[in-house]
C-alpha positions as CSV (number, residue, x, y, z in Angstrom):
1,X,178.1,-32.9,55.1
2,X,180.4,-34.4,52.0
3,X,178.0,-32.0,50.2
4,X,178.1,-29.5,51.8
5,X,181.8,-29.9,51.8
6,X,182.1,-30.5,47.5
7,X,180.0,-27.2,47.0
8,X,183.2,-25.9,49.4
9,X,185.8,-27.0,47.1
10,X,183.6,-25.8,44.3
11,X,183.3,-22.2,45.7
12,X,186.8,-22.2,46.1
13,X,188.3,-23.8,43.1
14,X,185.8,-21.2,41.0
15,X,187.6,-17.8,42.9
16,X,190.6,-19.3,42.2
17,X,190.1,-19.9,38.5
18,X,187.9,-17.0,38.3
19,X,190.6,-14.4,39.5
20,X,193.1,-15.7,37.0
21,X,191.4,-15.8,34.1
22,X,189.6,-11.9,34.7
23,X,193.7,-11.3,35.5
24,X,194.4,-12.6,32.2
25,X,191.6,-10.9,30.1
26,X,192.0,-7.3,31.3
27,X,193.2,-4.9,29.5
28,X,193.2,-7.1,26.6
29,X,190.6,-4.5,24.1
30,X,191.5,-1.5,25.8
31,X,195.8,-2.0,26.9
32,X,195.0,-0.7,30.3
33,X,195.3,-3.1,33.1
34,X,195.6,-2.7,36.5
35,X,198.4,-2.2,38.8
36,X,199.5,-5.7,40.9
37,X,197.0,-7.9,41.6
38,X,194.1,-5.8,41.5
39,X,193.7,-6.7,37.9
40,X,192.6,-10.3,39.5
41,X,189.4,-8.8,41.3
42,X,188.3,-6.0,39.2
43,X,185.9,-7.8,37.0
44,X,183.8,-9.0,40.3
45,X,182.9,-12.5,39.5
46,X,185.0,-14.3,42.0
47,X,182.7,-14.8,44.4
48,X,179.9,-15.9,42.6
49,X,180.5,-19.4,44.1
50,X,180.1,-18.3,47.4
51,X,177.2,-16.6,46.3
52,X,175.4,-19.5,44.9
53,X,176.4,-21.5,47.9
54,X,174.9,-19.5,50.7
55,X,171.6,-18.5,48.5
56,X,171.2,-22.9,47.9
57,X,171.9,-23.1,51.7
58,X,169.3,-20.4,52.5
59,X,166.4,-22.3,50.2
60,X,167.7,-26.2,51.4
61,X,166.8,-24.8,54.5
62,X,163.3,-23.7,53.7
63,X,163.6,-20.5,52.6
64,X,161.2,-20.1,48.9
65,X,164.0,-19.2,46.5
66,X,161.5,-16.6,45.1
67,X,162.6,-14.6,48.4
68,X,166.6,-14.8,47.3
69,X,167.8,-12.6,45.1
70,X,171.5,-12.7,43.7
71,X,171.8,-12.4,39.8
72,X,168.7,-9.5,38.8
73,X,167.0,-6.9,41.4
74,X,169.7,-6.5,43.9
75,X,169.9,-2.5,44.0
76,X,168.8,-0.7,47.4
77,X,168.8,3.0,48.3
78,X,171.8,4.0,49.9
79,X,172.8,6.7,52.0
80,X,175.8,7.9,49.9
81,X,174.7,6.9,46.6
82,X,171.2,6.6,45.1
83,X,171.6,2.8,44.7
84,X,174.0,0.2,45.9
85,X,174.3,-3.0,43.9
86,X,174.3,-6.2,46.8
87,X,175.9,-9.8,46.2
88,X,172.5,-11.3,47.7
89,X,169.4,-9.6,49.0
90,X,166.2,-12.0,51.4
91,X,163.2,-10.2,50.9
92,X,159.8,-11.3,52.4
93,X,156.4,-9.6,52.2
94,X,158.1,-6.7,50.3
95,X,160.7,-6.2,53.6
96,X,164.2,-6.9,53.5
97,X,165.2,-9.5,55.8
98,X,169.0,-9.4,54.9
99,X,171.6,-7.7,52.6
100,X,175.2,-9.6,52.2
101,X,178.2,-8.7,49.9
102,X,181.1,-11.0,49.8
103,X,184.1,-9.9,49.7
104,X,187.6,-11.3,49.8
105,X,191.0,-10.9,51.5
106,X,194.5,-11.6,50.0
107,X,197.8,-10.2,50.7
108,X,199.3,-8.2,53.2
């Protein structure tokens, strides 16, 4: 459980740190930034620790990590747009087993 409960903190810490820098760097080569805090969350990267963290927890649970897919081949047909890009895609025997995206809440 402390594991389990570092890899947490890690997750956490990295959205933090991950929202203010991609708050600090936009805009910076092309002077358009984004109004209020949404320049924080535009660059999509935030939640990479909460990606990592569920795809470990999937393959320490017994799941062969050639059936997790977060970083490369995460596009599936979608009903209002020829492909949608996932966060983390399980795919067995050439069947999906699961589609996630992560997203995040803050503010009103």
């Amino acid at each position: 459980m402390r594991q389990l409960d570092r890899r947490l903190s890690a997750a956490v810490t990295h959205f933090w740190n991950t929202r203010e820098t991609q708050a600090q760097r936009q805009g910076l080569s092309s002077g358009s930034k984004d109004a209020g805090s949404r320049s924080a969350v535009t660059g999509g990267a935030q939640m990479n620790g909460f990606v990592n963290l569920v795809r470990d927890a999937l393959c320490d649970g017994g799941l062969p990590q050639a059936h997790v897919y977060c970083e490369k081949r995460i596009e599936l047909p979608g009903w209002y747009r020829p492909e949608k890009k996932w966060d983390l895609l399980v795919v067995a025997d050439s069947k999906l087993v699961a589609g996630i995206e992560f997203k995040s809440q803050i503010g009103p």
